[in-house]
C-alpha positions in Angstrom: 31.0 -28.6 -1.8 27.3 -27.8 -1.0 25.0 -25.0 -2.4 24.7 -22.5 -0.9 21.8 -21.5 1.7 20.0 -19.0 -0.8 19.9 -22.0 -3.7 18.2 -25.4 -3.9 18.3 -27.9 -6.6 14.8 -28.0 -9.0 12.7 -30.4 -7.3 14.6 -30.6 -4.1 12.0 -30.3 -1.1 12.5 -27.6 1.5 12.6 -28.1 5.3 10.2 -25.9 7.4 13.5 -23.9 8.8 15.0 -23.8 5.0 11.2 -21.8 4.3 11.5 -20.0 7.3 15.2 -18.1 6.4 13.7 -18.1 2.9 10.9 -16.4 3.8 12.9 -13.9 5.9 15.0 -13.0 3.5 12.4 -12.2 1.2 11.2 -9.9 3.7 14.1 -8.3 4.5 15.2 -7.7 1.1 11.3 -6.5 0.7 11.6 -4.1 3.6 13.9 -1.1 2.1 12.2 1.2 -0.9 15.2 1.4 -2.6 15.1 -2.8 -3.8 11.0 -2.7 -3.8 11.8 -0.4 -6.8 14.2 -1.6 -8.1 12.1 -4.7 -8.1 9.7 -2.4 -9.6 12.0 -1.6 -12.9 12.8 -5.1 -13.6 9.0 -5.7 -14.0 9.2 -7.2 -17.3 12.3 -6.4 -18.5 15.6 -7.3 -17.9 18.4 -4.4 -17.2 22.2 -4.1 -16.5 23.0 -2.8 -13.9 23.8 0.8 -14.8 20.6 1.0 -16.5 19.4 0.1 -12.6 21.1 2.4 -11.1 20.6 5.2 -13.9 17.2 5.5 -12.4 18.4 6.3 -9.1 20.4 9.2 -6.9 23.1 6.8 -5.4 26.0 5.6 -6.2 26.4 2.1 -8.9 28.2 0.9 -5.3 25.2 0.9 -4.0 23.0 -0.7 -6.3 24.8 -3.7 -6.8 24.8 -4.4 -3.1 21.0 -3.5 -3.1 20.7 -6.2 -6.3 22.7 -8.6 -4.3 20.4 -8.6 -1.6 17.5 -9.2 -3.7 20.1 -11.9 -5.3 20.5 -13.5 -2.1 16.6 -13.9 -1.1 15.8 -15.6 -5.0 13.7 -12.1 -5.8 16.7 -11.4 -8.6 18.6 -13.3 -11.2 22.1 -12.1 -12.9 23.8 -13.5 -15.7 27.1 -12.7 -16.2 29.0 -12.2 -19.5 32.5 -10.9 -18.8 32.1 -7.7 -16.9 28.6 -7.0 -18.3 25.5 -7.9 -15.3 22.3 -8.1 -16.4 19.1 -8.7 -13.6 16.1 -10.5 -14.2 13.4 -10.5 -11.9 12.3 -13.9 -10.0 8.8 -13.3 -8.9 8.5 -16.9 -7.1 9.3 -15.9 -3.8 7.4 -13.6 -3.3 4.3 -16.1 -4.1 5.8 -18.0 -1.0 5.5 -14.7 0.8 1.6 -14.1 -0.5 0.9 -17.1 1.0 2.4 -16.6 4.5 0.5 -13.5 4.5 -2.8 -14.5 3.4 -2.8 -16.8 5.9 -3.3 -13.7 8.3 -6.2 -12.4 6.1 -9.0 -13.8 8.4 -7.7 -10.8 10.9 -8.3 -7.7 8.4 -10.9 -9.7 6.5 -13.3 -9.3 9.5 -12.3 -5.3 9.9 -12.9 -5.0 6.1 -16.7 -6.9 7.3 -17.1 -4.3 10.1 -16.5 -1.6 7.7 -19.1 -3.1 4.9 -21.5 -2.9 8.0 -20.9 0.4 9.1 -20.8 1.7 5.3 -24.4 0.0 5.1 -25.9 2.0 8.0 -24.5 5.3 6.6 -25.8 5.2 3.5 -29.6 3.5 5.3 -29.4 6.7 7.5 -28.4 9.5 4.1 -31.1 7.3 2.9 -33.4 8.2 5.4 -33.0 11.8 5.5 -32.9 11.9 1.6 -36.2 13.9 2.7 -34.5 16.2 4.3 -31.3 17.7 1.9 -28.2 17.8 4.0 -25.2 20.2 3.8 -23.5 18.6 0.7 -27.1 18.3 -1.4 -28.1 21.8 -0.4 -24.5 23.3 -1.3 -25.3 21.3 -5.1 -28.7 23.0 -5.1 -27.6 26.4 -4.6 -24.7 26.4 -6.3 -22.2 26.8 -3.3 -23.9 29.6 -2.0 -25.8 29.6 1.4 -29.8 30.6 0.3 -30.6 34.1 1.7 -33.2 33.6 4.5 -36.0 36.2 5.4 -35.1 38.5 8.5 -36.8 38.2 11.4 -38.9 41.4 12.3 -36.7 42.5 15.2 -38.4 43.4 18.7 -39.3 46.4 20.0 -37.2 46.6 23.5 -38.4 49.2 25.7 -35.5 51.5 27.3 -37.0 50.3 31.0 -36.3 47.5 32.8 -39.3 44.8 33.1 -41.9 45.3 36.2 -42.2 42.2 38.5 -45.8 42.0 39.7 
């Protein structure tokens, strides 16, 4: 009898495809907020599963599938003793799903270098017209309040139309 597809021997090597359907189920089990909390809750501690599910609105039903999933794709550990589960979580797959990902980060790290650009002209601009105190600098000067300006002397108008020489 072989292991099963979700468990590997300790220093057994992993084929590329074996990564792959590892990898996906991380993500899958990753995917719904339900398991990223309970993920969450087993942060440093280790729970049975109706402490789990005490946290939660569903039924126990439901939380043991949700922990099996996370079972299945290595993120959780159970030991059993009789009838009594208790979780444990395994952060190490989601290290192999850091990785994949950061191998992306040369995409979003040049947006986050466009926006460190664009930041740097804004604040050369404000610091340009720091002569000149815009809305939010005069609102802090005045305490809110718009300053009262001086009223223009109004014109005369005369009741008669204008005469075109």
């Amino acid at each position: 009898m072989g292991n099963p597809a979700h468990l590997r021997l300790v220093g057994e090597t992993v084929a590329a495809d074996d990564e792959s359907q590892e990898l996906n189920l991380v993500f899958a089990a990753l995917s719904d907020p339900v398991r990223r909390e309970i993920l969450d809750r087993l942060d440093g501690h280790d729970l049975l599963v109706s402490e789990v599910a005490a946290y939660f609105s569903i039924s126990l039903q439901a939380i043991s599938r949700h922990i099996q999933v996370l079972v299945r794709a290595g993120l959780v550990t159970q030991t059993r003793t009789g009838r009594i589960s208790r979780c444990r979580l395994d952060a190490g797959p989601i290290y192999g799903a850091a990785v994949w990902l950061n191998r992306y980060s040369r995409y979003w790290q040049a947006q986050f270098d466009l926006l460190a650009v664009s930041l740097d002209e804004i604040a050369r601009e404000n610091s340009a017209k720091a002569g000149k105190p815009g809305r939010a600098k005069r609102a802090q000067l005045t305490g809110g309040r718009r300053p009262k300006q001086a009223k223009k002397p109004r014109k005369e108008r005369s009741p008669w139309p204008p005469i075109k020489w």
